[in-house]
C-alpha positions in Angstrom: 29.8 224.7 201.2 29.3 221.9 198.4 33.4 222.2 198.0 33.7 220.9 201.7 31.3 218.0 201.7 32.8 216.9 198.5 36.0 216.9 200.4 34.5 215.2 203.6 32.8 213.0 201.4 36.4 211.3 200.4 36.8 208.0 202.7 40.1 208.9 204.2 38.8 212.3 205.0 35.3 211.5 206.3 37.1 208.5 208.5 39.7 211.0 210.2 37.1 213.3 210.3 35.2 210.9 212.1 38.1 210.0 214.7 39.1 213.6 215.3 34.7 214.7 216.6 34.9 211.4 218.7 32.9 209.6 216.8 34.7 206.4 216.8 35.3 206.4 220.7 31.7 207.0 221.1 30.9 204.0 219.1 33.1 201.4 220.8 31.5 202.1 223.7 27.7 202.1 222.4 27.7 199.0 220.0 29.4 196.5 222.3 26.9 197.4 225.0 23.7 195.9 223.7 25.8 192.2 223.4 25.1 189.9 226.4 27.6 187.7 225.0 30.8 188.6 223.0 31.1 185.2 220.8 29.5 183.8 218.5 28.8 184.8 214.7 28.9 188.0 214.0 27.7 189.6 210.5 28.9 193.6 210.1 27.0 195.2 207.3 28.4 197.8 206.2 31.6 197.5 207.6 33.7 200.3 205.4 36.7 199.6 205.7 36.4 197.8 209.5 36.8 200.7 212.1 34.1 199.3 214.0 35.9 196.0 213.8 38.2 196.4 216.7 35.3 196.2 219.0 34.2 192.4 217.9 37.4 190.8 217.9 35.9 187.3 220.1 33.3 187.0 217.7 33.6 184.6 214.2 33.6 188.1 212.5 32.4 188.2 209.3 32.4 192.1 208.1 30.9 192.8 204.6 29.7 195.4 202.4 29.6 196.8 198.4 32.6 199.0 198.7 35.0 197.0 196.7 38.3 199.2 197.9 37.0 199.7 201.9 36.4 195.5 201.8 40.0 195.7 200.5 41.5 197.8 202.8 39.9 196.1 205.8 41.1 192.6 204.5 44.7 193.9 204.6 44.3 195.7 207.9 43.4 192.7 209.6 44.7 190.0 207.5 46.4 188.2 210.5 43.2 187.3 212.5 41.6 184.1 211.1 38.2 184.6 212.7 38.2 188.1 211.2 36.9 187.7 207.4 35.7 190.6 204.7 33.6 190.0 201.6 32.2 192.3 198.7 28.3 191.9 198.8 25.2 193.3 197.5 22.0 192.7 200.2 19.9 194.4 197.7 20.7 191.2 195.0 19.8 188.3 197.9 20.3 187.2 201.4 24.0 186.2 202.4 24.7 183.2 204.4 21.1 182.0 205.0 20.2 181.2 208.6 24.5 181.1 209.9 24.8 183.9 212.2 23.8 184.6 215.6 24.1 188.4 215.5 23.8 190.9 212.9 25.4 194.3 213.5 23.4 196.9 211.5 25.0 200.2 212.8 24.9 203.7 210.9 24.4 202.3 207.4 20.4 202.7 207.0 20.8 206.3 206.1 22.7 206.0 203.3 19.9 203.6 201.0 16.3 204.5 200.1 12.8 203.2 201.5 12.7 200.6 199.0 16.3 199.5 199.5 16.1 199.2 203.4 13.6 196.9 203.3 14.8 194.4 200.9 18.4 194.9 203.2 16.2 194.1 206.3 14.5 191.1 204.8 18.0 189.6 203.3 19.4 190.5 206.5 16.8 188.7 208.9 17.4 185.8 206.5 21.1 185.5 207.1 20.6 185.1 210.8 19.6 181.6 212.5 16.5 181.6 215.0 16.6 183.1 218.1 19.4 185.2 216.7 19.4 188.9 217.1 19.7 191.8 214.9 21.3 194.9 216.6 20.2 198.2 214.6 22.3 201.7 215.2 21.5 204.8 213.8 22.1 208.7 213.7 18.5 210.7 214.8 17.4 214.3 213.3 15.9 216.1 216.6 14.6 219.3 217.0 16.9 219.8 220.2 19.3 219.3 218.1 22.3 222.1 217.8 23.2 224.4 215.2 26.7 222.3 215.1 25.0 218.8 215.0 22.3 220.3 212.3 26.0 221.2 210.2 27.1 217.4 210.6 24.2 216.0 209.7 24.1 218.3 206.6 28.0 216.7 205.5 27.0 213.3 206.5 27.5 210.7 203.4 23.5 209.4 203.7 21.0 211.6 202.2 18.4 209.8 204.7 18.8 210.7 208.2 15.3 210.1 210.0 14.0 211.3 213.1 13.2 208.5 215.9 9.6 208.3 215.2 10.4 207.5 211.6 12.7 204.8 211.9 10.6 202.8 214.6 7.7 203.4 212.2 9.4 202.0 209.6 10.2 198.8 210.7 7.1 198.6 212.7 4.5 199.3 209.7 6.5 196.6 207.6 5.7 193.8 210.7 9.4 194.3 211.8 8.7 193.2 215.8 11.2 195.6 217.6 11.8 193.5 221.1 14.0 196.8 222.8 14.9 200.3 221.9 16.9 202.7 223.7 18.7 206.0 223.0 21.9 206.7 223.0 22.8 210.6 223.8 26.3 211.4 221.9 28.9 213.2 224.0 28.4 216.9 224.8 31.5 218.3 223.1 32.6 221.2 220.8 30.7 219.3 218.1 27.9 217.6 218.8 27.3 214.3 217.1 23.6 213.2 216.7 22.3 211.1 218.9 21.7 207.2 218.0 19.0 204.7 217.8 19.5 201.3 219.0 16.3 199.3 217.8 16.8 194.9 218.8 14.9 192.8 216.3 14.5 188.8 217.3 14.0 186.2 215.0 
């Protein structure tokens, strides 16, 4: 068992992995959804190595994260789009960009850093975003309902801090965090069943 997640756990794997359940065509679909408008500035934490990119190409895309090699990858991938820009950078060191964006994606990145860590993201994060601009939170859920196959994925997922839905919105709550909408988003029923996601809204 440990042999396979380390495997799953390499990038290339874990991404093809990721195309092959349906992952990514559920997400093209989910994070585009909560947008009323497709322009603007766009800040993409935790971008990889852009597969979520495709889905933002109107926007002033900036996509950025602390995976030297994935920010590498995504700058060569898309190197012929001058709105589309990647950049190495640590949230947990300070804020990036103060008050420039008018959307931050934050999509399927908070379970992979601790408590501590997630706040200081969220507060650097709220910082980079002018007011009146929105933050758009995604995440994977733990459920009760949910199936042996979906308990498996969760298990070989890269974070180590996948929370149930009462534990994320408690979490940004408790730390004054004002969550303006939430709304679930049930993953496809197929052979394997991804979890379902979060989408939590936070206004500046």
């Amino acid at each position: 068992m440990n042999l396979v997640k380390k495997i799953l756990n390499i990038p290339v794997v874990w991404n093809t992995f990721q195309y092959l359940v349906g992952a990514n065509s559920f997400k093209s679909t989910m994070y585009p959804s909560v947008f009323l408008s497709l322009s603007g500035k766009l800040l993409d934490f935790g971008c990889s190595c852009g597969n979520t990119t495709p889905f933002f190409m109107d926007f002033d895309y900036w996509g950025i994260d602390v995976d030297k090699e994935a920010i590498s990858e995504a700058g060569r991938k898309f190197a012929s789009y001058p709105n589309i820009k990647f950049q190495y950078v640590d949230l947990t060191v300070g804020p990036f960009k103060k008050e420039f964006f008018d959307h931050i994606l934050f999509a399927g990145t908070a379970h992979h850093v601790t408590p501590d860590d997630l706040n200081l993201i969220t507060k650097n994060l709220l910082a980079s975003l002018r007011p009146g601009g929105e933050m758009h939170i995604f995440e994977p859920i733990r459920q009760e309902k949910d199936y042996f196959i979906t308990r498996l994925f969760i298990r070989f997922d890269q974070g180590k801090y996948i929370r149930t839905k009462e534990e994320l919105e408690n979490f940004f709550e408790q730390r004054g965090y004002h969550i303006s909408e939430k709304k679930l988003f049930p993953s496809p029923s197929r052979l394997i069943k991804l979890p379902d996601f979060l989408y939590l809204k936070i206004v500046k």
